[in-house]
Biopython code that builds the backbone (N, CA, C, O; Angstrom):
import numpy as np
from Bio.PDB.StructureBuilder import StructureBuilder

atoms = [
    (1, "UNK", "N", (-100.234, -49.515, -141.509)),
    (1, "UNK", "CA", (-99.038, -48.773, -141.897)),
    (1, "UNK", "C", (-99.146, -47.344, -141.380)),
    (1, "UNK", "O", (-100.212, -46.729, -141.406)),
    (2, "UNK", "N", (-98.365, -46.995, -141.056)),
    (2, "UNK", "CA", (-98.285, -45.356, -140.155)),
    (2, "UNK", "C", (-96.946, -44.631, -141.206)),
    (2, "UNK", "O", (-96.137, -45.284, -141.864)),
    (3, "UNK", "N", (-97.001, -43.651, -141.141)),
    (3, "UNK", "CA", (-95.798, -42.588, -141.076)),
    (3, "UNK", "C", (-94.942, -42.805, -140.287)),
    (3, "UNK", "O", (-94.027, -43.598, -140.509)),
    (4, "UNK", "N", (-95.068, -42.166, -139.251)),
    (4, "UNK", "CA", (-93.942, -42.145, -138.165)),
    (4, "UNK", "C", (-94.980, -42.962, -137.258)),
    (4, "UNK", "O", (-96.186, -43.181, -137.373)),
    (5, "UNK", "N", (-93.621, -43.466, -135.924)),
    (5, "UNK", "CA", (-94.055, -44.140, -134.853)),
    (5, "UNK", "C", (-93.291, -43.984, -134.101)),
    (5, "UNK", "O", (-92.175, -44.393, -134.420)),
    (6, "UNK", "N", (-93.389, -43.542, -133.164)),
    (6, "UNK", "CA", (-92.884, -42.724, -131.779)),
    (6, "UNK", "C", (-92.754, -44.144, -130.915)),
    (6, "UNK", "O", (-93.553, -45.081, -130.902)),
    (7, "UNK", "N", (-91.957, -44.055, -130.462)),
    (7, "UNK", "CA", (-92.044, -45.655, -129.666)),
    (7, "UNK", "C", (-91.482, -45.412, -128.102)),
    (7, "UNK", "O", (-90.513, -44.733, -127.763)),
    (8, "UNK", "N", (-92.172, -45.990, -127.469)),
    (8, "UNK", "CA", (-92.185, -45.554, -125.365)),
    (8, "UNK", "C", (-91.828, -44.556, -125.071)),
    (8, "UNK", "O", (-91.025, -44.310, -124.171)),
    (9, "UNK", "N", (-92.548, -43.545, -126.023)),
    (9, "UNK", "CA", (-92.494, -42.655, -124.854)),
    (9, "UNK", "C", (-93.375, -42.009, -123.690)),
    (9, "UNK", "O", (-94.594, -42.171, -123.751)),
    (10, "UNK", "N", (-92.801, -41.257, -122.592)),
    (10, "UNK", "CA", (-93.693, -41.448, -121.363)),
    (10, "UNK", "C", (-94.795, -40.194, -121.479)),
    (10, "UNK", "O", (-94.394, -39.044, -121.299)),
    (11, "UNK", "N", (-96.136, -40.447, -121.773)),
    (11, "UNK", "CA", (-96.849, -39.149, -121.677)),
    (11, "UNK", "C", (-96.817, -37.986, -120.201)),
    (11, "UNK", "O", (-96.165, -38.007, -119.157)),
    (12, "UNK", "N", (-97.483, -37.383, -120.554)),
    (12, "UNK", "CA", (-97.978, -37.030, -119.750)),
    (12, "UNK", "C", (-98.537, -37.092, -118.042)),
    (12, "UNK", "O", (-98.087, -36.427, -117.109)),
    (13, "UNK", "N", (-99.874, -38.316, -117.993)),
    (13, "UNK", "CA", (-99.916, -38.899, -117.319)),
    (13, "UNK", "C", (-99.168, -40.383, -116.953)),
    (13, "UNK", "O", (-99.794, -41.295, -116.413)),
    (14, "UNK", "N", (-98.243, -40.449, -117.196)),
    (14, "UNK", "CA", (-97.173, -41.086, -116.445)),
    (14, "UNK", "C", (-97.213, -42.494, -117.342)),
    (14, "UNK", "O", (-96.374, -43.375, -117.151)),
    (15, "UNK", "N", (-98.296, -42.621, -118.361)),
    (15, "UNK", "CA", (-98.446, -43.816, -119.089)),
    (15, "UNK", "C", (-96.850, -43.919, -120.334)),
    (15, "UNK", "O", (-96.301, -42.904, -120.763)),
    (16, "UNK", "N", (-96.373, -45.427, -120.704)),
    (16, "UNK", "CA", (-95.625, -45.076, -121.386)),
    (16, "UNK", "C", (-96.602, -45.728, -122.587)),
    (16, "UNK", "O", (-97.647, -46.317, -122.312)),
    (17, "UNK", "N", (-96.180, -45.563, -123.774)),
    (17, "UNK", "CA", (-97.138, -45.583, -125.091)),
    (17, "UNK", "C", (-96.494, -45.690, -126.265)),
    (17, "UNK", "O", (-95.410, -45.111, -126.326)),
    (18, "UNK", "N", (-96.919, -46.358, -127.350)),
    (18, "UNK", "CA", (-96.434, -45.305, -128.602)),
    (18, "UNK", "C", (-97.416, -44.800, -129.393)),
    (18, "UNK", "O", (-98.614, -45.073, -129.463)),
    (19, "UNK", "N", (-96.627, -43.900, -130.073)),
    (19, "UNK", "CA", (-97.778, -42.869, -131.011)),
    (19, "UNK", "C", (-98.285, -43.133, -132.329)),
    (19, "UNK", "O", (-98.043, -41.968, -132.644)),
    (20, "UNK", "N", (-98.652, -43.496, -133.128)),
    (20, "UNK", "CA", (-98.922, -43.864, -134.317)),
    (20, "UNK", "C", (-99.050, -42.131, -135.254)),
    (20, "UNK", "O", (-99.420, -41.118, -134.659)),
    (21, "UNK", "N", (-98.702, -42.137, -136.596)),
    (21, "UNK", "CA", (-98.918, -40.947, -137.084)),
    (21, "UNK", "C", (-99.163, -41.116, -138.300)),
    (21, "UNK", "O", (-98.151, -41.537, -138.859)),
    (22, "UNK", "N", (-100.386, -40.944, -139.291)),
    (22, "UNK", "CA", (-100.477, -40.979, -140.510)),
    (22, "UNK", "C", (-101.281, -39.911, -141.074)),
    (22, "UNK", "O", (-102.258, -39.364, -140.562)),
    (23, "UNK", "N", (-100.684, -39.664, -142.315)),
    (23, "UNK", "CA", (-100.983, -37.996, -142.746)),
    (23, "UNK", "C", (-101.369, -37.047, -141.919)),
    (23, "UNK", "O", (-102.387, -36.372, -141.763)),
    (24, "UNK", "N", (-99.868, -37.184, -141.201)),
    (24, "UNK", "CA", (-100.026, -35.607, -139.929)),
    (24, "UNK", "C", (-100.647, -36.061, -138.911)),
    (24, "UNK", "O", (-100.241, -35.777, -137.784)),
    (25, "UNK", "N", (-101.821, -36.904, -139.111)),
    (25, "UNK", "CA", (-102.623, -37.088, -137.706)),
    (25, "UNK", "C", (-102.448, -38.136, -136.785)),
    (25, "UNK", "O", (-102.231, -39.277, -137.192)),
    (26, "UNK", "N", (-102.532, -37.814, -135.334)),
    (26, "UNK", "CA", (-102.133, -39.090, -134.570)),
    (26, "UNK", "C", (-103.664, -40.168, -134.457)),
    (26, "UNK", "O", (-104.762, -39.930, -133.953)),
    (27, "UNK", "N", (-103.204, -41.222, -135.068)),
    (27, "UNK", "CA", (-104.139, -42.097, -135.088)),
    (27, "UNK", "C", (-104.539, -43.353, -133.797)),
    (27, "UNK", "O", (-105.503, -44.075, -133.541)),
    (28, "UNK", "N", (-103.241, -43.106, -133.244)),
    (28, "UNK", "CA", (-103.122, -44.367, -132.371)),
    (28, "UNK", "C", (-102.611, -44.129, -130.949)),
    (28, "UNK", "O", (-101.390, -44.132, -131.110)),
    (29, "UNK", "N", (-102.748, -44.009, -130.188)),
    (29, "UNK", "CA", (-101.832, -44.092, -129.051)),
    (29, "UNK", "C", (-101.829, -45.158, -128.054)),
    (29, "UNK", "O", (-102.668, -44.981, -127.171)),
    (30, "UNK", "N", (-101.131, -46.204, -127.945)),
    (30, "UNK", "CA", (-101.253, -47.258, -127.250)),
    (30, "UNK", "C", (-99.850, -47.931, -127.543)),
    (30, "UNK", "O", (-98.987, -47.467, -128.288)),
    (31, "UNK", "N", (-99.767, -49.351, -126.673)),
    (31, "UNK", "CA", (-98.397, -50.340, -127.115)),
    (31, "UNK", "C", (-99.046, -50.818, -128.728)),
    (31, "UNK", "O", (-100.081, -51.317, -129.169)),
    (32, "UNK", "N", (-98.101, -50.457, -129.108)),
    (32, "UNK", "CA", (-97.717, -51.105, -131.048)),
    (32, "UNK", "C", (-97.187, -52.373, -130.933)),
    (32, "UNK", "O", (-96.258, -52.548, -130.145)),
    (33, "UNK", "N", (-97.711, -53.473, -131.720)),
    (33, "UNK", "CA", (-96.635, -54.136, -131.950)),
    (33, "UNK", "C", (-95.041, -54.178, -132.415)),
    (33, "UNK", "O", (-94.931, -53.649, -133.521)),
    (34, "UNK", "N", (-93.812, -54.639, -131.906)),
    (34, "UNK", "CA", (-93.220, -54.284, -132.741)),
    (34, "UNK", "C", (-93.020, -54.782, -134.515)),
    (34, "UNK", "O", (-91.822, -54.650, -134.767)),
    (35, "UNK", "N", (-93.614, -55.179, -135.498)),
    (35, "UNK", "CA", (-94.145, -55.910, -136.309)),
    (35, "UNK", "C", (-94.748, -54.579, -137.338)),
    (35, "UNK", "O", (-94.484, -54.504, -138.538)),
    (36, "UNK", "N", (-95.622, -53.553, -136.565)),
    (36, "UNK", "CA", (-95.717, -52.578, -137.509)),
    (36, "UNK", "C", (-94.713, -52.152, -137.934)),
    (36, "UNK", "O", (-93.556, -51.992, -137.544)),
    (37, "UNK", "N", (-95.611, -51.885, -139.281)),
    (37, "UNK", "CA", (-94.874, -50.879, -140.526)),
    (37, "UNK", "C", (-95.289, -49.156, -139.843)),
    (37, "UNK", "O", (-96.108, -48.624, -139.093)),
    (38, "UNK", "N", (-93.923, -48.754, -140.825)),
    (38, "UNK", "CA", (-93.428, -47.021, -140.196)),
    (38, "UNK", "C", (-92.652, -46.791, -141.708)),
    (38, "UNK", "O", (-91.969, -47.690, -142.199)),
    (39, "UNK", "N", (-92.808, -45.746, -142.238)),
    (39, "UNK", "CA", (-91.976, -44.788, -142.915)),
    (39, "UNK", "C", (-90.639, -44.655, -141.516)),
    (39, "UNK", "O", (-89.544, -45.216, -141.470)),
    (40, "UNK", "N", (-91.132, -43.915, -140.739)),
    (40, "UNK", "CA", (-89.819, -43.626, -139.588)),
    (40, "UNK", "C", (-90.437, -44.093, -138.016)),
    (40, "UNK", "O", (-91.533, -43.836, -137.521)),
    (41, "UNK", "N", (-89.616, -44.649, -137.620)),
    (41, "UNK", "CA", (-90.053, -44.972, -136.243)),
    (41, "UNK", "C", (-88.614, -43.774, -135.581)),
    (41, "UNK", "O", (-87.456, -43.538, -135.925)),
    (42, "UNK", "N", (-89.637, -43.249, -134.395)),
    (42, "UNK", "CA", (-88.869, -42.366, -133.357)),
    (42, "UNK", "C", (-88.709, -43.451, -132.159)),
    (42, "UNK", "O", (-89.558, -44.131, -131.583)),
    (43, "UNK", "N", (-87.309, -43.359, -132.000)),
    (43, "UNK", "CA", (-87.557, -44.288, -130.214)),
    (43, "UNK", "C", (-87.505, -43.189, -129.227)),
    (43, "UNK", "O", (-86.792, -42.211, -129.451)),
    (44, "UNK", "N", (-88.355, -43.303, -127.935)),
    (44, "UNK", "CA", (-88.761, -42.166, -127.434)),
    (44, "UNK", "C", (-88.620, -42.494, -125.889)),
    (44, "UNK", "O", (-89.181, -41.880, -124.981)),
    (45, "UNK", "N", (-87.672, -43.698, -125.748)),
    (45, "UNK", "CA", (-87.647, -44.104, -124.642)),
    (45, "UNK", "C", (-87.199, -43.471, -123.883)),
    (45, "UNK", "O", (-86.341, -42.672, -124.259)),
    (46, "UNK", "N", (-87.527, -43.523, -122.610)),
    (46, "UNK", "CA", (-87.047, -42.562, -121.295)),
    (46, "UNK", "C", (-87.603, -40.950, -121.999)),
    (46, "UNK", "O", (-86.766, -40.098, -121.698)),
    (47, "UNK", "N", (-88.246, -40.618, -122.459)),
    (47, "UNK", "CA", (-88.423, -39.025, -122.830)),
    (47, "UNK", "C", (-89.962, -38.884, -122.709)),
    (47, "UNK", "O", (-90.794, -39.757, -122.957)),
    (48, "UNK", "N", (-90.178, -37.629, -122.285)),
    (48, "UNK", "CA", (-91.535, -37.194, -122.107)),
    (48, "UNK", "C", (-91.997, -37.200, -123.964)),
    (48, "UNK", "O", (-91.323, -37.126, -124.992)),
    (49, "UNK", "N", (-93.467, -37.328, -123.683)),
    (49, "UNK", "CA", (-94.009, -36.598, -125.224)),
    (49, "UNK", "C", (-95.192, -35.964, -124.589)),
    (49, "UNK", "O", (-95.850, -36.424, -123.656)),
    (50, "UNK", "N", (-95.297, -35.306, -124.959)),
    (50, "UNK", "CA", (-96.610, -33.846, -124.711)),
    (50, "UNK", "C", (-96.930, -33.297, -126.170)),
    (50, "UNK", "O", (-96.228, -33.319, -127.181)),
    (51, "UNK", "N", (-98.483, -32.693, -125.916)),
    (51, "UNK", "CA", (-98.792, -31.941, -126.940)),
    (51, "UNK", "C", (-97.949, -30.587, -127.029)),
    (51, "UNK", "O", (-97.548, -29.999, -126.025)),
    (52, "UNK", "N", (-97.798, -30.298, -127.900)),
    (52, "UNK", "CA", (-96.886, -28.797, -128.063)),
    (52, "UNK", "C", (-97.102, -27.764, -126.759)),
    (52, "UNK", "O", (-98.199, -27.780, -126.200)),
    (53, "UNK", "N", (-96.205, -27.000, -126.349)),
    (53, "UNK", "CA", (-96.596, -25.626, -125.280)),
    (53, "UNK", "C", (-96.449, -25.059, -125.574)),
    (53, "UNK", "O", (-95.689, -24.350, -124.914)),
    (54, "UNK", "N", (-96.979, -24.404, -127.160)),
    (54, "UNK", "CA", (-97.261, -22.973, -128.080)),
    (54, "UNK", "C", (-99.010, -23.567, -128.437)),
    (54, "UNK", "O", (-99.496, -24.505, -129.070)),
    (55, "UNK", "N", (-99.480, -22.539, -127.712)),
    (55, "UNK", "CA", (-100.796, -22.326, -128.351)),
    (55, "UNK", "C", (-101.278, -21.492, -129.189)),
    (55, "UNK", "O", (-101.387, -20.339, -128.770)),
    (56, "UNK", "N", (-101.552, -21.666, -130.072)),
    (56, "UNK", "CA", (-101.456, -21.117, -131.190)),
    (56, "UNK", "C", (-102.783, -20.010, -131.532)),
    (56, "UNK", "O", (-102.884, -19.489, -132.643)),
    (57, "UNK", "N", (-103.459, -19.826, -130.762)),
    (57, "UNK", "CA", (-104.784, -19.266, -130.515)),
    (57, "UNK", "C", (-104.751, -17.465, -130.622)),
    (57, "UNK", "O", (-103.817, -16.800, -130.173)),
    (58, "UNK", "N", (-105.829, -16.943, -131.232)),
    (58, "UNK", "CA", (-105.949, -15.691, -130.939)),
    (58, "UNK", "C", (-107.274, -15.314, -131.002)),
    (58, "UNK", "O", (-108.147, -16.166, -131.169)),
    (59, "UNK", "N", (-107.502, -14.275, -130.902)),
    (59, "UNK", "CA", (-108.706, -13.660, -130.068)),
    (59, "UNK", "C", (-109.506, -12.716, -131.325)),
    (59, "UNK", "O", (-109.053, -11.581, -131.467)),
    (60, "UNK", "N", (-110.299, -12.996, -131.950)),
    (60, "UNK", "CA", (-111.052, -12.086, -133.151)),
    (60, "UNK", "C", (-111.364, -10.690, -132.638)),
    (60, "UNK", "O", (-111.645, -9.734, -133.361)),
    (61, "UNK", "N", (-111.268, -10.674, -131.062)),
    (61, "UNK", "CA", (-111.954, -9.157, -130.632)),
    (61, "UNK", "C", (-110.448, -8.449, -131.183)),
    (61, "UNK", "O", (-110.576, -7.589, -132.055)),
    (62, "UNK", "N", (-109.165, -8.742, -130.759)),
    (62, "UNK", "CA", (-107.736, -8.104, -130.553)),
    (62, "UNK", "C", (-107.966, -7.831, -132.426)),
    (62, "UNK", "O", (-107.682, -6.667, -132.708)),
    (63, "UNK", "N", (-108.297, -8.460, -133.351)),
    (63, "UNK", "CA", (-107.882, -8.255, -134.736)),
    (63, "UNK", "C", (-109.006, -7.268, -135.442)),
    (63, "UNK", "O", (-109.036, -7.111, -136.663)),
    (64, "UNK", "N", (-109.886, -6.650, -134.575)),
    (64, "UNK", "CA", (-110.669, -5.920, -135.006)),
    (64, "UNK", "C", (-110.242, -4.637, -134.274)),
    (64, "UNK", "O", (-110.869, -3.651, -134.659)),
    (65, "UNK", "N", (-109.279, -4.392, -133.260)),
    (65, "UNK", "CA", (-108.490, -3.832, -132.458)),
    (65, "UNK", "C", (-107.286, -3.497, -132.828)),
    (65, "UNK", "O", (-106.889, -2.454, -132.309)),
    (66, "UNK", "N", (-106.351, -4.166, -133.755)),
    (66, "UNK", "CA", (-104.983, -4.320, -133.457)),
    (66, "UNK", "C", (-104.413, -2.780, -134.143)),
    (66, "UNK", "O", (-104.731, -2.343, -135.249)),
    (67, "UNK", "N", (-103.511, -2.142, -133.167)),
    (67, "UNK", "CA", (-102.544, -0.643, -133.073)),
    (67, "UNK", "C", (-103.203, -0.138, -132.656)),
    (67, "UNK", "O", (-102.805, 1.024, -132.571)),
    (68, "UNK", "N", (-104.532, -0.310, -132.090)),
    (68, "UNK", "CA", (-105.610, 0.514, -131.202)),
    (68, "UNK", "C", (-105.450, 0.388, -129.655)),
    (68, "UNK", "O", (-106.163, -0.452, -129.106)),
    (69, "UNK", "N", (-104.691, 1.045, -128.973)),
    (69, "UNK", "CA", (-104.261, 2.381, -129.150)),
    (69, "UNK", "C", (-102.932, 2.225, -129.449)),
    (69, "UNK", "O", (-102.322, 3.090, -128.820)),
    (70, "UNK", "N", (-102.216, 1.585, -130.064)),
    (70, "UNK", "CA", (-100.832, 0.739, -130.279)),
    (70, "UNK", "C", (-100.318, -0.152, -129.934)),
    (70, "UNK", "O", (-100.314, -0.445, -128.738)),
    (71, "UNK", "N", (-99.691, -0.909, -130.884)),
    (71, "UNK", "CA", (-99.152, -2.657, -130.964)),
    (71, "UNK", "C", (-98.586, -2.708, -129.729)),
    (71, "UNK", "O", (-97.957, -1.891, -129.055)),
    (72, "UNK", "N", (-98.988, -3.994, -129.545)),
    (72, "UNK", "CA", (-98.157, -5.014, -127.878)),
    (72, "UNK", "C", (-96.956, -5.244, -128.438)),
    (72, "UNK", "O", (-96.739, -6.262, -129.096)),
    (73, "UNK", "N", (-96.017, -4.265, -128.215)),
    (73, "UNK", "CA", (-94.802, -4.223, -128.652)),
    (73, "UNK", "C", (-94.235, -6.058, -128.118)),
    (73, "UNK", "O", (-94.096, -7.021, -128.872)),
    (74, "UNK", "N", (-94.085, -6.024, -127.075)),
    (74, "UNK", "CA", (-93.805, -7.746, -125.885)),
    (74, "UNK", "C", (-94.625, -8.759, -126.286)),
    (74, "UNK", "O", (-94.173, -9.835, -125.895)),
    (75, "UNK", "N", (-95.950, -8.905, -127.091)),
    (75, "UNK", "CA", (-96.490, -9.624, -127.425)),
    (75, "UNK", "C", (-96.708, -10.166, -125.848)),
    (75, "UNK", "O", (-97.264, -11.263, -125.896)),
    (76, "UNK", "N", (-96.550, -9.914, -125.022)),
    (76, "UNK", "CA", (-97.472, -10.868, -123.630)),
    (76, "UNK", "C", (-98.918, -10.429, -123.258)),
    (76, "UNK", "O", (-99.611, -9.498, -123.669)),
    (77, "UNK", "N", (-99.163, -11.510, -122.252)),
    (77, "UNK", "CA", (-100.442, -11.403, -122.318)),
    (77, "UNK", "C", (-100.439, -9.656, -120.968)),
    (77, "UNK", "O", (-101.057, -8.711, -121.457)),
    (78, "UNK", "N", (-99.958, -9.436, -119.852)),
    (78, "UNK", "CA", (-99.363, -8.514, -119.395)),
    (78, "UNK", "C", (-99.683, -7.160, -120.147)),
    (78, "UNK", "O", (-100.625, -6.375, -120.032)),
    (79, "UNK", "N", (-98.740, -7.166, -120.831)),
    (79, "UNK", "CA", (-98.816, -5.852, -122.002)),
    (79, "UNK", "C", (-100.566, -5.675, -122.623)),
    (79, "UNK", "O", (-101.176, -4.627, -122.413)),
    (80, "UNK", "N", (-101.093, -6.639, -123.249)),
    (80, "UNK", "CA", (-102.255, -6.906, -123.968)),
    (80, "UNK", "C", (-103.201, -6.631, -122.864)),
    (80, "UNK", "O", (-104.079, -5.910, -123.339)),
    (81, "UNK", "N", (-103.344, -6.774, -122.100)),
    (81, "UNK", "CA", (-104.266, -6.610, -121.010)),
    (81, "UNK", "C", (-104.271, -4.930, -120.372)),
    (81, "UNK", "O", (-105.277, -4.335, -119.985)),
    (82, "UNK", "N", (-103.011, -4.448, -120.390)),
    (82, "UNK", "CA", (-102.642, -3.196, -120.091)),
    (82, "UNK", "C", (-103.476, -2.265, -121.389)),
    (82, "UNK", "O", (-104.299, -1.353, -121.304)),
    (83, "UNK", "N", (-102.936, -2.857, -122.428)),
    (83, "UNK", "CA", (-103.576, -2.097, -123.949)),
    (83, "UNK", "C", (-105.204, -1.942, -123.970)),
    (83, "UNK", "O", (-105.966, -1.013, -124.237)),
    (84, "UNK", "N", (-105.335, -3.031, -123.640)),
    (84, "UNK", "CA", (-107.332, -3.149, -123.911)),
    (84, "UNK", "C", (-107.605, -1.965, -122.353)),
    (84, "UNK", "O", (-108.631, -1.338, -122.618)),
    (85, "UNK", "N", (-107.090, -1.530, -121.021)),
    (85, "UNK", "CA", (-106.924, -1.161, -120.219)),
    (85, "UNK", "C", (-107.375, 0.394, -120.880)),
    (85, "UNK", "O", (-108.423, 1.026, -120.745)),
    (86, "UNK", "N", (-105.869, 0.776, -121.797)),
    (86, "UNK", "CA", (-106.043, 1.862, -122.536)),
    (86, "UNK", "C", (-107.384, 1.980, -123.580)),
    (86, "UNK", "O", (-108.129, 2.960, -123.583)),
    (87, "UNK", "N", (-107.529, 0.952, -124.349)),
    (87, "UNK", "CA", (-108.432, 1.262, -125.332)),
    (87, "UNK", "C", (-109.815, 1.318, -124.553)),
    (87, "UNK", "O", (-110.717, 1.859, -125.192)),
    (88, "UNK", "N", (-110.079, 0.944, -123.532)),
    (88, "UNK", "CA", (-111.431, 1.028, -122.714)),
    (88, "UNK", "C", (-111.194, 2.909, -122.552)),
    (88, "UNK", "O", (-112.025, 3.242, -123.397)),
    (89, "UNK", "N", (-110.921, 3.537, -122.305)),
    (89, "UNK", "CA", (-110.529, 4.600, -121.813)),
    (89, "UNK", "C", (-110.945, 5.636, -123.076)),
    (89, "UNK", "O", (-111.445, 6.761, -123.103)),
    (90, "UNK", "N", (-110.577, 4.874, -123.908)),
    (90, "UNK", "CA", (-111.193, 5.838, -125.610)),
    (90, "UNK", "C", (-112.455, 5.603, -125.899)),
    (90, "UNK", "O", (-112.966, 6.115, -126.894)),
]
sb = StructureBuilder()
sb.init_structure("model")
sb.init_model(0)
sb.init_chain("A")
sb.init_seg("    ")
for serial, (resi, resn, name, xyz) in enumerate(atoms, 1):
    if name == "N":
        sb.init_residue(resn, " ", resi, " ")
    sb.init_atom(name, np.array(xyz, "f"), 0.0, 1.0, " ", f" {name:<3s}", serial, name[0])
structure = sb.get_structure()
């Protein structure tokens, strides 16, 4: 029994699949029978599925840093790189 079940959709590498999902986590990725149980099945046919493209990551050096020498107003990485630029300089 799964949560949700994502059904053909095309990963990444070009495989089509479905996803299995139970408490949040993906447990399965392969052809499902159709026969499984789902709280919700997604049909996902013809559509890409990818892991998210927000990485959610940050850097412990920047939070022992942060308004030093003032906030990345743009939040890019650009700006942030310019800042540590400045704070080397102090």
């Amino acid at each position: 029994m799964f949560d949700i079940v994502v059904k053909g959709g095309t990963l990444p590498d070009g495989r089509v699949a479905d996803i299995g999902i139970r408490d949040g986590r993906i447990v399965a990725v392969e052809r499902l029978d159709d026969s499984v149980e789902a709280g919700e099945v997604i049909d996902a046919s013809g559509d890409l599925v990818s892991p998210p493209f927000v990485d959610p990551h940050f850097h412990m050096d920047a939070t022992l840093s942060y308004g030093l020498p003032r906030i990345n107003a743009s939040g890019t990485l650009l700006e942030g790189i310019a800042l540590w630029g400045e704070l080397k300089q102090v």
